[in-house]
C-alpha positions in Angstrom: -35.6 18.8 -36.6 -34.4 21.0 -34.0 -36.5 24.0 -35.5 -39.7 22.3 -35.8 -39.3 21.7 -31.9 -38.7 25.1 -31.6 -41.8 26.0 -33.4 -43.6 23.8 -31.4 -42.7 25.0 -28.3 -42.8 29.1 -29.2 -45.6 30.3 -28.4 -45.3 28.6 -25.1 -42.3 29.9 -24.7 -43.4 33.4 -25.1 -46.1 33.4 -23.1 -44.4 32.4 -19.8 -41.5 34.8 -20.5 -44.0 37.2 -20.5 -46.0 36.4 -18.0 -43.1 36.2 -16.2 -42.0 40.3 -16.8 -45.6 41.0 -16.0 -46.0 39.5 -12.4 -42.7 41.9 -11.7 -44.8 44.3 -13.3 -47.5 44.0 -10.8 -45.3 43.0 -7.8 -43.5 46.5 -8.6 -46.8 48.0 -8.6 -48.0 46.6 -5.0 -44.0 47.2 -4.0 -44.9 51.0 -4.3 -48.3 51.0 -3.0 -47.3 53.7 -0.3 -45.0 55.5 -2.2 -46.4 58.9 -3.2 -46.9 59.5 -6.7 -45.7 56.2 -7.9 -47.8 55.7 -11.1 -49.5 52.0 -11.3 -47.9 50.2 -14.9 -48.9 47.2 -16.7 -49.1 46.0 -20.2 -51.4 45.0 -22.5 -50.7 40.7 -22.6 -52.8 39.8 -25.7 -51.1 42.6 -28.0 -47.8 42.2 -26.6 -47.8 38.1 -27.4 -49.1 38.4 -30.5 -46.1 41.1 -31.1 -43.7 38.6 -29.8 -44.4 35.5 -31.5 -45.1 37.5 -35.0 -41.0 39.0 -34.0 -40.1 35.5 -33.6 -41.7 34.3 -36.9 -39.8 36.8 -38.5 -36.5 35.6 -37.1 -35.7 38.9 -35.9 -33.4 39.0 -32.6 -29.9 38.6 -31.9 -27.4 37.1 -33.9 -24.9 34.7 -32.3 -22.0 34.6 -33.9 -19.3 31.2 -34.2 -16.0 31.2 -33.7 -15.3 27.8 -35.8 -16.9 27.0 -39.2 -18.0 23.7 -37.6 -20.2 25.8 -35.6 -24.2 25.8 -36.3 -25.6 29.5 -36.9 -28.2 30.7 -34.5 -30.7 33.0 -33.5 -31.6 34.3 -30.3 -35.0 36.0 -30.3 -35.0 39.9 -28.2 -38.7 38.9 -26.6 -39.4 40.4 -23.6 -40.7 44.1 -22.5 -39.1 47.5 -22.2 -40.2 51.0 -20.3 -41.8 52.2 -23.7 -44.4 49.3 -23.9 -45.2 50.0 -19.9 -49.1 51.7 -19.4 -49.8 53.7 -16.7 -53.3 52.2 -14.9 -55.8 54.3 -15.2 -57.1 54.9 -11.3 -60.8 53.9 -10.2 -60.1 56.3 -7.5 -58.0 59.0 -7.1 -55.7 59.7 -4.2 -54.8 62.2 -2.5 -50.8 61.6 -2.4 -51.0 61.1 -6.4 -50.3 57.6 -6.0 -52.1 55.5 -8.6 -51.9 51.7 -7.4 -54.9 50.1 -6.0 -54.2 47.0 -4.0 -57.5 45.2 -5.2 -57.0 45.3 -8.7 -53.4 44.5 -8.2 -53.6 41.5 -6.3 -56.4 40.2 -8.5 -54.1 40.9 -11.4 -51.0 39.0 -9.5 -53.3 36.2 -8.9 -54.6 36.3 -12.6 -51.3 36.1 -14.1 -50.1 33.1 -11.8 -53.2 31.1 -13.0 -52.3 31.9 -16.4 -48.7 30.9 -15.6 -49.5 27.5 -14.1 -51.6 26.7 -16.7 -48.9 27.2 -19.7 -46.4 25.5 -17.7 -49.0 22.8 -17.5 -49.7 23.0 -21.2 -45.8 23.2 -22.2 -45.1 20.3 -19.9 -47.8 18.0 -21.6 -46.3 18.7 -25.0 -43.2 17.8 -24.0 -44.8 14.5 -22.5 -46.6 13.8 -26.1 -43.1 14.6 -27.8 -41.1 12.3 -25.4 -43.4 9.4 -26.0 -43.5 9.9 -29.6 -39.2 9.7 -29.8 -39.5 6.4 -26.9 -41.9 4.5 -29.6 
């Protein structure tokens, strides 16, 4: 029971841990906007979600151990980000202090990805409204 919930609520899950690491992503990014030669980093969403959730289907993570027998086994998944999936932006225009971060395209991106958040927290909190009214009847 408790892993079909699970697998209902995944993908969900994923996505707002992720959008999560990518608005301090961008907040570093607009952080260092008069830094020179701070390079602007993101990551490509799409790919790195589909990664994730594929991870978690494979029940890869970290393994919790028990320290009774009565104890149920479980599974932590390691989602989230790391330097080596980090992208330097490409600039529209160069600078002359070698600093890569455009404050247009990073607040649109900032404002983007808090869009996107609201609306899975929205989405996440309606299927946990279906899921409570289904247990209630």
């Amino acid at each position: 029971m408790i892993d079909r919930l699970d697998a209902a609520l995944r993908f969900q899950q994923e996505a707002l841990s992720l959008r999560t690491q990518r608005q301090s992503v961008i907040a570093s990014n607009i952080a260092h906007a008069d830094t020179p030669g701070y390079k602007a980093r993101d990551f490509d969403f799409s790919s790195t979600l589909a990664q994730s959730v594929e991870r978690g289907k494979r029940a890869e993570g970290v393994s919790l151990s028990t320290t009774s027998v009565r104890h149920l086994p479980g599974q932590a998944s390691a989602s989230g980000i790391d330097e080596r999936n980090l992208e330097y932006r490409i600039p529209m225009q160069s600078s002359i202090d070698g600093n890569t971060v455009e404050m247009d395209t990073e607040r649109v991106a900032f404002a983007d990805n808090a869009v996107h958040f609201e609306s899975g927290l929205t989405v996440m909190s309606a299927k946990i409204k279906t899921m409570l009214s289904a247990i209630q009847q």
